[in-house]
C-alpha positions as CSV (number, residue, x, y, z in Angstrom):
1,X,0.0,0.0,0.0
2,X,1.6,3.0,-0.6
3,X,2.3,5.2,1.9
4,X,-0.1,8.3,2.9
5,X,0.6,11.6,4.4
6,X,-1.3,13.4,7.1
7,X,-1.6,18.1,7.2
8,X,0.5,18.8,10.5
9,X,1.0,22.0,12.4
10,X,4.9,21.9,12.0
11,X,6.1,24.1,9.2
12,X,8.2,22.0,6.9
13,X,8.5,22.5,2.7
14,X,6.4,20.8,0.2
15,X,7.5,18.4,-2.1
16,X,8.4,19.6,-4.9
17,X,7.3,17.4,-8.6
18,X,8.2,18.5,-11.6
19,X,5.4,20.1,-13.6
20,X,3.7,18.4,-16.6
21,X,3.4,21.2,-18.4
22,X,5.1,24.3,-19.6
23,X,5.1,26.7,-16.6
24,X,3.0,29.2,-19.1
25,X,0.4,26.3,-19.9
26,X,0.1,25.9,-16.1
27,X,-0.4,28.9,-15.4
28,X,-2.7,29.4,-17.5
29,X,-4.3,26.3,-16.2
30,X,-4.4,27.6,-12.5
31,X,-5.8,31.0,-13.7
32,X,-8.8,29.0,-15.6
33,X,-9.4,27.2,-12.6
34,X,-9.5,30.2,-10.4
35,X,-12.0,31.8,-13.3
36,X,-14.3,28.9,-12.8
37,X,-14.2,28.0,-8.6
38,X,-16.7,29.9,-7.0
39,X,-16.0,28.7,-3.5
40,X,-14.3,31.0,-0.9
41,X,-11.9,28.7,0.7
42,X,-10.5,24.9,-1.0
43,X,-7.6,22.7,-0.5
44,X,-6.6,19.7,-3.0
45,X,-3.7,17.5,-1.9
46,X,-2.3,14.4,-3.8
47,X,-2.9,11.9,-0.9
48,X,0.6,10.1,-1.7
49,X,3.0,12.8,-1.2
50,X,0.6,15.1,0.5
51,X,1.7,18.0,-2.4
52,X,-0.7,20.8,-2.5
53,X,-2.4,20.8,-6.0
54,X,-4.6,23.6,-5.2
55,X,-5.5,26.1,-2.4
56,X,-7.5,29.0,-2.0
57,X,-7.2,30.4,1.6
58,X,-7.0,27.2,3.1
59,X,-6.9,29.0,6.6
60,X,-9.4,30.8,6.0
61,X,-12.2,30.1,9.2
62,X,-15.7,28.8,7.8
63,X,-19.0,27.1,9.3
64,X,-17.8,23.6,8.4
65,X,-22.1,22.1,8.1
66,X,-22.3,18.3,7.9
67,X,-18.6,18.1,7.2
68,X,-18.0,18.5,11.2
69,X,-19.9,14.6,11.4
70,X,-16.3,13.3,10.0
71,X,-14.8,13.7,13.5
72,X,-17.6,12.4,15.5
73,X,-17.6,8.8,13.7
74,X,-13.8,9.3,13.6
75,X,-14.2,9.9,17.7
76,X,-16.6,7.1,17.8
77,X,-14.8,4.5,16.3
78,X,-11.7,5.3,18.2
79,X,-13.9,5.0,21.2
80,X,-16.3,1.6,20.5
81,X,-14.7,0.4,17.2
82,X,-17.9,0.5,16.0
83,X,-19.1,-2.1,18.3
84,X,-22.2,-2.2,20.8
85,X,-25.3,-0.6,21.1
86,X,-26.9,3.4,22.0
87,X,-29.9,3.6,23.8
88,X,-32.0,6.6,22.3
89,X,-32.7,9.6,24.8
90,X,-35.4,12.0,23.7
91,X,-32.5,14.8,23.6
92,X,-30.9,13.3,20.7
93,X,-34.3,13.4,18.5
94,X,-35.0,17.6,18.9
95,X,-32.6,18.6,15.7
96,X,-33.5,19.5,12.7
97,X,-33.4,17.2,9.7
98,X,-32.0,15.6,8.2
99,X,-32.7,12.7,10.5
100,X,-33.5,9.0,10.9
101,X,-36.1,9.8,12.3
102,X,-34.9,8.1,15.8
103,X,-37.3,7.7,18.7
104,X,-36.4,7.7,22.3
105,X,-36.2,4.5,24.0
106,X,-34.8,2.2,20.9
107,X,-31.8,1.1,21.0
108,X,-29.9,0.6,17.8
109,X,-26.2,-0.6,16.9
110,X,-23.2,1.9,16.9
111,X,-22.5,0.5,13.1
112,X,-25.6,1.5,12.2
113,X,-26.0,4.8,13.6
114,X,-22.5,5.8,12.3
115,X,-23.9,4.9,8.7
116,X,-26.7,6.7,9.0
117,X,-24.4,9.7,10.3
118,X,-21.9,9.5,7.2
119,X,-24.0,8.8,4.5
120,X,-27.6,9.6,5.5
121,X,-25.5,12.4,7.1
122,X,-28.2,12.1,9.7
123,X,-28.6,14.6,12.5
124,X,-30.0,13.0,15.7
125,X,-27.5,9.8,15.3
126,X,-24.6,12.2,15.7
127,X,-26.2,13.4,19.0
128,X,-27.1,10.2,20.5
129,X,-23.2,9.2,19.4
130,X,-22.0,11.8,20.8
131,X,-24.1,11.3,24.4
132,X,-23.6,7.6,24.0
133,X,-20.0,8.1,23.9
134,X,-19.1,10.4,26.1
135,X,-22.0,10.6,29.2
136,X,-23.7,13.6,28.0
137,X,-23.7,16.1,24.7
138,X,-22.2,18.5,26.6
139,X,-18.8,16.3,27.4
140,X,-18.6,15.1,23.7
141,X,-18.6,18.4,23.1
142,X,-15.5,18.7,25.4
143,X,-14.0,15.9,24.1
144,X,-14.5,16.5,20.1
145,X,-12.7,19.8,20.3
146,X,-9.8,18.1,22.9
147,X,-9.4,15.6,19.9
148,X,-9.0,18.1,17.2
149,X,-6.6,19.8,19.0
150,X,-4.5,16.7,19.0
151,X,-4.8,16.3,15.7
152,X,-3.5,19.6,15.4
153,X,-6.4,21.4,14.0
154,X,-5.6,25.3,15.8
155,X,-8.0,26.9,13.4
156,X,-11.9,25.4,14.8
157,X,-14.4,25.5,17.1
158,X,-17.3,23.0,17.5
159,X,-20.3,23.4,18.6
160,X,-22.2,20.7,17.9
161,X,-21.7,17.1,16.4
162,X,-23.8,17.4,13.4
163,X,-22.6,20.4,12.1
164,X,-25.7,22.7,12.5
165,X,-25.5,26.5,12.8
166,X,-24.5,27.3,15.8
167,X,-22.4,30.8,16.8
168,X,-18.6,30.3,16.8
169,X,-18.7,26.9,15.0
170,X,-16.1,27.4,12.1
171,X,-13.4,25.3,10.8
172,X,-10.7,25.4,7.9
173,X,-10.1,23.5,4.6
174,X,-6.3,23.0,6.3
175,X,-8.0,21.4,9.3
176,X,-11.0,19.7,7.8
177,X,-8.2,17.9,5.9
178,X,-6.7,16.7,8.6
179,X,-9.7,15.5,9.9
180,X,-10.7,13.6,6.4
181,X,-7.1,12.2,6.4
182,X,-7.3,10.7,9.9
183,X,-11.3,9.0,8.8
184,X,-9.8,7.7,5.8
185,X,-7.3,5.7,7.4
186,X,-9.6,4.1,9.5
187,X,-11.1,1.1,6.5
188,X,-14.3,0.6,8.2
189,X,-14.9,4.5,7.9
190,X,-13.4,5.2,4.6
191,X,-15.8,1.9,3.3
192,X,-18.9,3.5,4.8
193,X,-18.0,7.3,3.6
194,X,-18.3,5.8,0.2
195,X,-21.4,3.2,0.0
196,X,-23.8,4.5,-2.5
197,X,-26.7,3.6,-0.1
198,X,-27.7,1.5,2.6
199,X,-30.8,-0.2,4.3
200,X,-31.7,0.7,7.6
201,X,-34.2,-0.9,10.6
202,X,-35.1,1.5,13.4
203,X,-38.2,1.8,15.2
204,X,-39.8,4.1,12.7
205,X,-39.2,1.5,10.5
206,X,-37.2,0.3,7.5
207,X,-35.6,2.6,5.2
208,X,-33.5,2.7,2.0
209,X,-30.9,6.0,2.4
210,X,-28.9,7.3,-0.4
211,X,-25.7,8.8,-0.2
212,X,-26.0,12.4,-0.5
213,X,-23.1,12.5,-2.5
214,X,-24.1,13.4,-5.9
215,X,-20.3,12.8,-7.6
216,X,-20.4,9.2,-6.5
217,X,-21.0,6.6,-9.2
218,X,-21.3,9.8,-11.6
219,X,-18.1,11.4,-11.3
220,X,-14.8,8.6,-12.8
221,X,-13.0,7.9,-9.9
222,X,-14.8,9.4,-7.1
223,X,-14.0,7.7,-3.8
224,X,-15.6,8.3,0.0
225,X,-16.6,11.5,0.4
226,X,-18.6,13.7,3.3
227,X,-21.3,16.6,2.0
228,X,-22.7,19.4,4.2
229,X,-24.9,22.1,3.7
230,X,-27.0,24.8,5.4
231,X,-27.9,28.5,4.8
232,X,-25.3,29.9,6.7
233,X,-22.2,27.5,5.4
234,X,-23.6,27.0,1.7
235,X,-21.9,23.6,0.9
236,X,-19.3,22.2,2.2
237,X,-17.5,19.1,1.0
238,X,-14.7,16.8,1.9
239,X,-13.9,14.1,-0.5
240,X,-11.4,11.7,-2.2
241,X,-11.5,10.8,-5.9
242,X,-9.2,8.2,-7.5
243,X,-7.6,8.1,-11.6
244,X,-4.1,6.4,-12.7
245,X,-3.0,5.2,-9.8
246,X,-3.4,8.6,-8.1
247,X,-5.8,9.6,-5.4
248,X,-6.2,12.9,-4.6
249,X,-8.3,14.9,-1.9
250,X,-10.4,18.0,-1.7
251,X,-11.7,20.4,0.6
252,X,-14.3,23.1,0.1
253,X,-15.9,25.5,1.9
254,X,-18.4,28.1,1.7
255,X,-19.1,27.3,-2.1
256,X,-22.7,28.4,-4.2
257,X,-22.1,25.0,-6.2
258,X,-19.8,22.3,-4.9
259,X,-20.3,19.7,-7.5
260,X,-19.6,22.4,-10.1
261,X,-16.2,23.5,-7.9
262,X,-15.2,19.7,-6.9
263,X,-15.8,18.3,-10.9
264,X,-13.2,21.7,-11.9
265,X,-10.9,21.1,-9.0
266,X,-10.3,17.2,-9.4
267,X,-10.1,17.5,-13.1
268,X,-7.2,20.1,-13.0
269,X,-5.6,18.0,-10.4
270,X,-5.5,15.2,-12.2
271,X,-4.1,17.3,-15.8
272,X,-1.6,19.5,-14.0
273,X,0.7,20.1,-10.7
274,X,0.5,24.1,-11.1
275,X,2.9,25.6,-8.6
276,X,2.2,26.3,-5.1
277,X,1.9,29.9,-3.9
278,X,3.8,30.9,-0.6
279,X,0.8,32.1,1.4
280,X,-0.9,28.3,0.4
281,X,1.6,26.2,1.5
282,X,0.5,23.7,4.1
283,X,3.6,21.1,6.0
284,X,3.1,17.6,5.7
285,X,4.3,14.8,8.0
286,X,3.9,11.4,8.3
287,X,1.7,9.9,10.8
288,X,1.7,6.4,12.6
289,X,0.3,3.6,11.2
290,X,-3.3,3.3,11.7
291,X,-4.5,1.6,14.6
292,X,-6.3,-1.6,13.7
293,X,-9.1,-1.0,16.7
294,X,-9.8,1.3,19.1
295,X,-7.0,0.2,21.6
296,X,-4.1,1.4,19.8
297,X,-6.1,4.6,19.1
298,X,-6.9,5.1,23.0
299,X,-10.3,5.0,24.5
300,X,-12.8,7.5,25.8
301,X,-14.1,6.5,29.1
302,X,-18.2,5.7,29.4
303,X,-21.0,5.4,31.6
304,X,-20.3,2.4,34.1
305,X,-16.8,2.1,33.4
306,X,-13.8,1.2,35.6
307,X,-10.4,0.4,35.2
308,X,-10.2,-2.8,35.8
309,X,-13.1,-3.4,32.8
310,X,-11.4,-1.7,30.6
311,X,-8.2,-3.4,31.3
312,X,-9.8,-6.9,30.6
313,X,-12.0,-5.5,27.3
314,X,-8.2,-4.8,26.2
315,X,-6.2,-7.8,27.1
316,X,-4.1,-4.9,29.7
317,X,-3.1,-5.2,33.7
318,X,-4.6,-2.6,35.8
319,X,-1.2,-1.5,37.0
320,X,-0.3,-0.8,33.3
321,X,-3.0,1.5,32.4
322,X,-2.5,3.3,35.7
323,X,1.5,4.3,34.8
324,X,0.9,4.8,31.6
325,X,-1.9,7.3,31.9
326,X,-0.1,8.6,35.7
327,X,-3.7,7.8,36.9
328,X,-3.7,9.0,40.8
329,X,-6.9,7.5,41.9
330,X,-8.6,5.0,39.8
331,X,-11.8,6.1,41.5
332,X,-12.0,9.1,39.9
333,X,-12.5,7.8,36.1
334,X,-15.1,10.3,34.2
335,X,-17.3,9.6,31.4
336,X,-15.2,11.9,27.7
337,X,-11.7,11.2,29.8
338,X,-9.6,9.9,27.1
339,X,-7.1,7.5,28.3
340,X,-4.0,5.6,26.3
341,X,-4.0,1.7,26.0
342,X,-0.4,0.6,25.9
């Protein structure tokens, strides 16, 4: 498999290609392209080197819309590896479609809700995630913007796990990136982010939900992907699409048309490496390897938990979660603490 690169914060140079094309026919190229985008912010990377293709204020702070559900399932798989079961409170069914819808009471599968969050992109299974995950919305909330943080996105707020308008929620193509990068390593999310629909049984009944990604299965080459849209963010869009052996990724944000923007953005990547302005330039480094399951990812502590369970659930002593995570009194676990599995 060939190796993949992940945005960091550290400033280090791009790698530099040589071009394709006459640097006048690529310029010419890029200033086409520029004609033609009509979003205010985007970032293309070719996933194997982690070159910039393309970037228009990639820093640039936006309302990220459904995009934002990419780091709940990422959060929730790191957490459950998509394994158990949420029971459904009657706070995770007042949003706003879209929705399942779910009703309080049922209890559905982790898979399931996390499919109906990335491809139904489904509004109440991010909350009762979220809750199920970390206790309560309001310590997912805690915890979602501790793990982007980590990831080393500086430039975003969240608000909510669904990606709603809320005041203050904003994110960047540069960080929504990393944030894509990170879900597609996982292969059960990266599968799921690009099924062109599934079936689903709840208690309101049973369901067949399309993927609201309107480039897959139209588009040559286009891979798993994550839409959003409201009034305030216009759409959003974070997706991969794949041609000659090359797979390269896009960010957009605040854009009148995304399928318009994405279909001229992957197309000029995929003709040209135009060169990358200074103000544009984004470091790469490499990550780890992915984790196969949540263990080697960490774990978010639940409802119920104690040490000692989650040492067993990991094939771990006691005393080794304790030093690694300098863990003063084991008493005092609490539901969204993140703790490392060595």
């Amino acid at each position: 498999m060939a190796k993949r690169w992940i945005l960091g914060a550290c400033a280090l140079s791009t790698l530099l290609v040589p071009c394709p094309l006459l640097a006048r026919d690529a310029a010419s190229a890029r200033a086409a392209l520029d004609a033609r985008v009509q979003a205010e912010a985007a970032l293309l990377l070719d996933a194997a080197t982690g070159e910039i293709l393309y970037a228009r204020r990639p820093n640039a702070q936006h309302p990220p819309a459904s995009t934002v559900k990419l780091l709940t399932a990422l959060i929730v798989w790191e957490a459950t590896g998509l394994k158990g079961e949420v029971k459904v409170d009657l706070s995770d069914t007042r949003v706003e479609p879209s929705h399942v819808p779910l009703r309080a009471g049922e209890t559905v599968p982790v898979r399931d809700l996390v499919t109906a969050l990335l491809v139904g992109s489904a509004n109440d299974t991010a909350m009762a995630l979220g809750r199920h995950v970390a206790g309560s919305h309001e310590a997912f909330m805690r915890l979602m913007n501790q793990r982007a943080r980590e990831l080393g996105c500086r430039d975003s707020i969240f608000k909510n796990p669904n990606g709603l308008p809320a005041p203050g929620q904003y994110t960047t193509c540069r960080d929504m990136m990393v944030i894509f990068q990170h879900v597609l390593a996982v292969p059960e999310l990266r599968r799921i982010c690009a099924l062109p629909a599934y079936t689903l049984n709840t208690a309101a009944g049973t369901r067949r939900v399309r993927n609201h990604n309107k480039l897959l299965g139209v588009y040559p080459g286009m891979g798993p992907a994550k839409t959003g849209w409201t009034v305030a963010s216009r759409h959003t869009y974070a997706a991969s699409a794949s041609r000659g052996g090359r797979d390269l990724l896009l960010v957009l944000l605040k854009s009148p048309n995304k399928w318009n923007d994405a279909r001229a953005i992957f197309d000029y990547g995929f003709s040209v490496k135009a060169p990358v302005p200074a103000e544009a330039k984004v470091a790469a480094a490499a990550p780890s390897a992915p984790a196969s399951g949540p263990s080697r990812a960490g774990y978010v502590v639940q409802r119920g938990d104690t040490l000692s369970a989650i040492a067993r659930r990991h094939g771990v002593s006691v005393a080794s979660l304790v030093e690694t995570n300098r863990i003063h009194d084991p008493h005092q676990l609490q539901p969204g603490m993140r703790i490392l599995i060595p």
